[in-house]
MARVOVEX-492094 format. One line per 2 residues: their letters; for each residue x, y, z of C-alpha. Coordinates in nm, 4 decimals. Layout:
N
a) X:Y:Z | ...
# end
This chain:
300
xx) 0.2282:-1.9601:0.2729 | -0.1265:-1.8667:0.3652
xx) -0.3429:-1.6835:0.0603 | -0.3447:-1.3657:0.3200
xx) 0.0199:-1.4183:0.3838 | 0.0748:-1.3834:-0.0249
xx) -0.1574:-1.1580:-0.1242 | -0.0150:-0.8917:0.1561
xx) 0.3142:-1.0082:-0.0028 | 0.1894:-0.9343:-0.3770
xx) 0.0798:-0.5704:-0.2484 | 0.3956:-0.5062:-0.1195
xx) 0.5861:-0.6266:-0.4182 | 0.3208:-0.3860:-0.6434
xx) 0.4149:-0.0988:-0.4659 | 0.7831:-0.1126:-0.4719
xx) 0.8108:-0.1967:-0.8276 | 0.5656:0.0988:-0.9177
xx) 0.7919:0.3508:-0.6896 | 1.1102:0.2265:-0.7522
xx) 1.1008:0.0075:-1.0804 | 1.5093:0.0125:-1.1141
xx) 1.5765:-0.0919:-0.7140 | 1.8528:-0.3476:-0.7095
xx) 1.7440:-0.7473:-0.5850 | 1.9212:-0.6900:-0.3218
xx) 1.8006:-0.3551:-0.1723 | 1.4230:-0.4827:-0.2410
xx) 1.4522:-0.7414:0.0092 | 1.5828:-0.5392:0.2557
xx) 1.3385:-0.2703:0.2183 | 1.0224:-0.5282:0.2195
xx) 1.1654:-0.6410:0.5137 | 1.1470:-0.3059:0.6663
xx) 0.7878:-0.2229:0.6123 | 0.5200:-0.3297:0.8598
xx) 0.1389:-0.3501:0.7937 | -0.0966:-0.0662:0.9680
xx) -0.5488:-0.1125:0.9050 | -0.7330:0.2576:0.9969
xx) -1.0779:0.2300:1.0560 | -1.2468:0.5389:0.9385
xx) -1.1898:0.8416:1.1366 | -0.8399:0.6516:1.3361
xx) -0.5676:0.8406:1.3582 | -0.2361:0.7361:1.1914
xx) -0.0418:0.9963:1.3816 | -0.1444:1.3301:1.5618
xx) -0.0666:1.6541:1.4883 | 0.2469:1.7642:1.6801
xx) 0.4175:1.3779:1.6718 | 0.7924:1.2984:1.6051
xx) 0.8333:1.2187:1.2209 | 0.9471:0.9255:1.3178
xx) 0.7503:0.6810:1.0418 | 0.5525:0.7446:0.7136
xx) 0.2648:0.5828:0.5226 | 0.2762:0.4035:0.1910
xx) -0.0922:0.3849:0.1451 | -0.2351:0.1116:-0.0586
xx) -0.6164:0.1072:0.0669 | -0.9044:0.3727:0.0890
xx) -0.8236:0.7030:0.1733 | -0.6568:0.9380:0.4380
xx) -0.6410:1.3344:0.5001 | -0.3655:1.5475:0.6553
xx) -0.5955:1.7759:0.8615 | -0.4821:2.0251:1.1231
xx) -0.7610:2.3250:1.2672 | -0.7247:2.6378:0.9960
xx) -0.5488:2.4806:0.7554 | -0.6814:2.3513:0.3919
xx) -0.6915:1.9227:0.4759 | -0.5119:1.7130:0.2001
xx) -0.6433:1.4208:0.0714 | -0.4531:1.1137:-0.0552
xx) -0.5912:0.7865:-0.2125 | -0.4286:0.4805:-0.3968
xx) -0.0675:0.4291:-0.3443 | 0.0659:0.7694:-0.1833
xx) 0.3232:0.8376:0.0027 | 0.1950:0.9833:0.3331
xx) 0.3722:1.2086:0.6145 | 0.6707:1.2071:0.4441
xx) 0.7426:1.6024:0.3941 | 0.7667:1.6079:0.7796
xx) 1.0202:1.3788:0.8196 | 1.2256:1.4903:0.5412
xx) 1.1715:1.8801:0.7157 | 1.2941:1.7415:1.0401
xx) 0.9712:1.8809:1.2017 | 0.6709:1.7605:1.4348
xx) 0.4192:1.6823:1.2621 | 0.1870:1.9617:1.1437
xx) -0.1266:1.8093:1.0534 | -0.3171:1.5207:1.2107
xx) -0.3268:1.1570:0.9546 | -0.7105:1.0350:1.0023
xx) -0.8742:0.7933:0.7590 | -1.1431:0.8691:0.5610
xx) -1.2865:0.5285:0.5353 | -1.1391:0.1918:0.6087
xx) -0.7539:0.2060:0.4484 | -0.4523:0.0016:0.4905
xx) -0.0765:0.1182:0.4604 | 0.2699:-0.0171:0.4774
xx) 0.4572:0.1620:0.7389 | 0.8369:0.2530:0.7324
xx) 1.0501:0.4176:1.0167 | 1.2321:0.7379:0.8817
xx) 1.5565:0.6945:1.0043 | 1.5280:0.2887:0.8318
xx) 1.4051:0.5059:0.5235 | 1.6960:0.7479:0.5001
xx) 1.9549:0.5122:0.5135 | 1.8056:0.3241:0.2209
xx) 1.8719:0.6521:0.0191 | 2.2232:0.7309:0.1432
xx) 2.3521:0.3702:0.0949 | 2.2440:0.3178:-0.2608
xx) 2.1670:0.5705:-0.5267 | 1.9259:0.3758:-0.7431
xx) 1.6355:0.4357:-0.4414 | 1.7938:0.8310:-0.3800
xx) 1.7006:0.8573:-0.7594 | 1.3874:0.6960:-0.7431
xx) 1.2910:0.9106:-0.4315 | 1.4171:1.2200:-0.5846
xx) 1.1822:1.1601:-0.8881 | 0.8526:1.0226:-0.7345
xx) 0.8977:1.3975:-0.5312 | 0.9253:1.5847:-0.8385
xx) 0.6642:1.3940:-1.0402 | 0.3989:1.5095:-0.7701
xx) 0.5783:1.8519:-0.7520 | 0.6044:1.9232:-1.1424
xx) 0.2408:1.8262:-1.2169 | 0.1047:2.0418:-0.9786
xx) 0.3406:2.3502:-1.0939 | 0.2482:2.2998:-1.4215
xx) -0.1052:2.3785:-1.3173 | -0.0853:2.7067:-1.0945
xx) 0.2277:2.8535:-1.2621 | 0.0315:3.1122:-1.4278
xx) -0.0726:3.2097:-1.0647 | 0.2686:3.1968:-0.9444
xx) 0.4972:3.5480:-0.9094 | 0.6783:3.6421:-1.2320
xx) 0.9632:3.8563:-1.3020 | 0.9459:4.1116:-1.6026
xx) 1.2812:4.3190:-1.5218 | 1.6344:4.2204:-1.5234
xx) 1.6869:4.1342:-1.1378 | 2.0601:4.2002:-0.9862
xx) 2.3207:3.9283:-0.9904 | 2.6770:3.8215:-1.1065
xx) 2.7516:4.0095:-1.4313 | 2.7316:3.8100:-1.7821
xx) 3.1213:3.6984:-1.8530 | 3.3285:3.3846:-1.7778
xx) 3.2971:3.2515:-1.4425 | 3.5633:3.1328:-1.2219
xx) 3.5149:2.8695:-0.9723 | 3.4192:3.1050:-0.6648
xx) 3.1428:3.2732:-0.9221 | 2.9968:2.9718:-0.9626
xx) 2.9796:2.8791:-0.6413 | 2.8288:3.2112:-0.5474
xx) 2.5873:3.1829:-0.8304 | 2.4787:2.8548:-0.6577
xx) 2.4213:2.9479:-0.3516 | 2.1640:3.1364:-0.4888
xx) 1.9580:2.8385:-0.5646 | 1.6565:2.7177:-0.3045
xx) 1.7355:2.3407:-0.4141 | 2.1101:2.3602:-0.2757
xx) 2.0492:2.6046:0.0464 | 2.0927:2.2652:0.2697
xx) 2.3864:2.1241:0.0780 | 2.6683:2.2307:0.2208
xx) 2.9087:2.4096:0.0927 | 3.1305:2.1139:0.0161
xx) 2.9149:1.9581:-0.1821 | 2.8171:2.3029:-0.3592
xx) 3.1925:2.3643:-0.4164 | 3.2008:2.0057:-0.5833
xx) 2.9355:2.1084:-0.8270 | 3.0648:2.3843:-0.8712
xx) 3.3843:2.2031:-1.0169 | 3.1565:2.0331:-1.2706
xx) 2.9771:2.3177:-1.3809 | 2.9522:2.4338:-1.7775
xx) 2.9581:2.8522:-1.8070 | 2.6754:2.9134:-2.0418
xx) 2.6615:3.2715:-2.1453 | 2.3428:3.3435:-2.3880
xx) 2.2441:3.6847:-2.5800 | 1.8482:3.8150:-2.5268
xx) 1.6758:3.5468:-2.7595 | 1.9185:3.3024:-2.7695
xx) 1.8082:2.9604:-2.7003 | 1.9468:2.7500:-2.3967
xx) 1.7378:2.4186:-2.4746 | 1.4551:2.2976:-2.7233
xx) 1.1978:2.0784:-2.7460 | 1.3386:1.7202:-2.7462
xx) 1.6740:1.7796:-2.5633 | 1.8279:1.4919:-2.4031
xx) 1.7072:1.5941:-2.0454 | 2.0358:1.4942:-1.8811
xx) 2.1565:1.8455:-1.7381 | 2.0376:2.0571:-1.4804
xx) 2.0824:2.4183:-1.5347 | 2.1018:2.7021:-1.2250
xx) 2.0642:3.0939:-1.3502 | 2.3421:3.2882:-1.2303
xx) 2.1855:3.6275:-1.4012 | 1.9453:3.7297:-1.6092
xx) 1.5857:3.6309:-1.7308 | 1.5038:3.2393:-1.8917
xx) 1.1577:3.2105:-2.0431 | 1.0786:2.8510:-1.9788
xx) 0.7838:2.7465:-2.2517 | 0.5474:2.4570:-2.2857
xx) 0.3741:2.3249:-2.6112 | 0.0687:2.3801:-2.3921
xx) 0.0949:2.7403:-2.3809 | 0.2651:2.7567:-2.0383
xx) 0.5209:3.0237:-2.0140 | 0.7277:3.0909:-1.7084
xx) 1.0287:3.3452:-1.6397 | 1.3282:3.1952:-1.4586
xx) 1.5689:3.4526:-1.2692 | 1.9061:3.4323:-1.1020
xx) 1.8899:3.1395:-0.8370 | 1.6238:2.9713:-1.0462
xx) 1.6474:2.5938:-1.1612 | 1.5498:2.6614:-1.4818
xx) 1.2477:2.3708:-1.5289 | 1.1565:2.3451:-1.1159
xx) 1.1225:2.0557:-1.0584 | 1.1174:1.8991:-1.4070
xx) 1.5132:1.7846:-1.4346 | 1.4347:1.5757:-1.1363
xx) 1.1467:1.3533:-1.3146 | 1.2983:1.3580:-1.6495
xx) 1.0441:1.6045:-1.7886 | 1.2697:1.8577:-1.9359
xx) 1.2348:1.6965:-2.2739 | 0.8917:1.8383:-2.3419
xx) 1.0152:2.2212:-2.2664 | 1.2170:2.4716:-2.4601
xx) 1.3889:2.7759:-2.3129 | 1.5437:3.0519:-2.4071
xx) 1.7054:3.3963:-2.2963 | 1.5045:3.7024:-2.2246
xx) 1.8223:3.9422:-2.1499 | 2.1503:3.8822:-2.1842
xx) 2.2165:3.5992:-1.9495 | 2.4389:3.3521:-1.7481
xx) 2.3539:3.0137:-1.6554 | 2.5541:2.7300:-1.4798
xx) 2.5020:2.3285:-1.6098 | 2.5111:2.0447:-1.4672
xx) 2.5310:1.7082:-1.5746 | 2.2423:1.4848:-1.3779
xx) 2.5219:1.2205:-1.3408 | 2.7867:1.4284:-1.1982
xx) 2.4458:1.5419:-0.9628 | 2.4053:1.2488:-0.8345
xx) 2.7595:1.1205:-0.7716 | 2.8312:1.3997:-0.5872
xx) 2.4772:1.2993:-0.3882 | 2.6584:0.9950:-0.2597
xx) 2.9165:1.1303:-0.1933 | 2.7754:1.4132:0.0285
xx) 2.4457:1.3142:0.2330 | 2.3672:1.6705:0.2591
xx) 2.2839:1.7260:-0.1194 | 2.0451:1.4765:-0.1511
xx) 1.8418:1.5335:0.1405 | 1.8682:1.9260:0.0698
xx) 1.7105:1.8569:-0.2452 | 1.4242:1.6302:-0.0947
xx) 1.3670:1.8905:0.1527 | 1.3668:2.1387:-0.1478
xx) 1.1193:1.9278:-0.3444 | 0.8930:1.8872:0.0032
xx) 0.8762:2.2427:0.0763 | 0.7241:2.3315:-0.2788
xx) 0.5365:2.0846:-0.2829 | 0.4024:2.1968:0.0449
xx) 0.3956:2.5564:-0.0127 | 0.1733:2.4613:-0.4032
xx) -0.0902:2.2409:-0.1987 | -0.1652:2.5630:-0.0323
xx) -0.1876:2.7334:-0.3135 | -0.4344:2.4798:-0.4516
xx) -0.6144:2.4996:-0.1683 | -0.7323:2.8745:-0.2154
# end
């Protein structure tokens, strides 16, 4: 093996074990083998604005932007993942991929990509989390610019929930619009009623971070020991995108007004992920439109 042959090999191996340290022997090999090298001079185009989504960038070299004429560029250095949030929107592209300076990527088509996550849960984790982690960093900085509620909004009355409830309570949530409703029927199955007074706690500091919980009604002050505060209301995952990069730990919550909220065990999540294709690539979508729609919001 040549020393270029093995140090391109090296890089590869870096970047897989950084994204996806818990990615079975087996499904390594097969996604190295996927992946195919791609040098940008500075100013080169990796794809132009109104292209298929048909491949994405794992960059591992120098620097790229996502530019496209009256729109705030994005810049992404060291290893990003690049072009992604198109494919996974199952849109052309909408900005333009030009290098900054000299960069290098590992390419990977998105259908190749997708079938990676549906055929073994260990990479739709891994995925699901590197999303989030991008997603819940940046919310943590601009959610005291975000909208806030500080009345009571409508939705299913506080009392116990039978199964169509819950599944109308979760249909309220932006992370399962694209599920189905087969899979949100599933979840629905698996769901804990949680019924809290005003002031009543629904998590503290230190919990175990395993659940996901959905408001059906009411107000949930999510709180930070950094002095973050944010008000959850029906539809709401309490947390964003926290549950899905195992940052829940470091928040508390509690009830504002008397309120209703559905649980869910991460587990029973993500076996019901592979066991409907819609779920998980509802929630990717989910996680790549806020991300998308907080970028802006940096941008300003």
């Amino acid at each position: 093996m040549t020393t270029s042959t093995e140090a391109r090999r090296v890089k590869r191996e870096l970047l897989l074990r950084s994204l996806f340290p818990a990615m079975p022997a087996a499904v390594h090999v097969r996604f190295l083998e996927l992946l195919e090298d791609l040098e940008l001079e500075t100013g080169e185009l990796a794809f132009a604005q109104g292209d298929p989504p048909d491949r994405f960038l794992f960059l591992t070299e120098g620097r790229v932007a996502l530019e496209s004429e009256g729109m705030q560029s994005i810049e992404f250095a060291g290893f990003a993942v690049v072009g992604v949030v198109d494919a996974v929107l199952e849109r052309p592209r909408l900005r333009a991929c030009r290098a900054l300076e000299p960069s290098k990527a590992l390419v990977i088509r998105s259908a190749d990509w997708f079938d990676l996550l549906e055929d073994n849960a260990e990479v739709a984790r891994a995925a699901t989390r590197n999303f989030a982690t991008q997603l819940h960093s940046l919310w943590q900085q601009l959610a005291p610019r975000l909208p806030q509620n500080s009345i009571p909004p409508r939705g299913i009355r506080p009392a116990r929930l039978e199964s169509y409830d819950k599944i109308v309570a979760l249909r309220q949530a932006d992370f399962l619009r694209r599920a189905g409703m087969q899979a949100v029927a599933s979840l629905a199955a698996v769901a804990e009623t949680v019924v809290l007074s005003a002031s009543e706690s629904l998590f503290e500091v230190g919990n175990d971070g395993e659940d996901f919980y959905v408001v059906a009604t009411g107000l949930i002050e999510l709180s930070h020991g950094s002095g973050l505060h944010f008000v959850h209301d029906a539809g709401d995952l309490v947390g964003g995108p926290a549950p899905f990069c195992n940052a829940l730990p470091s928040y508390s919550a509690r009830a504002l007004s008397d309120s209703i909220v559905l649980r869910i065990q991460q587990q029973e999540f993500y076996d019901q992920a592979e066991e409907h294709g819609r779920l998980l690539r509802g929630t990717l979508a989910y996680l790549a439109s806020e991300l998308e729609a907080l970028q802006s919001v940096a941008a300003t």
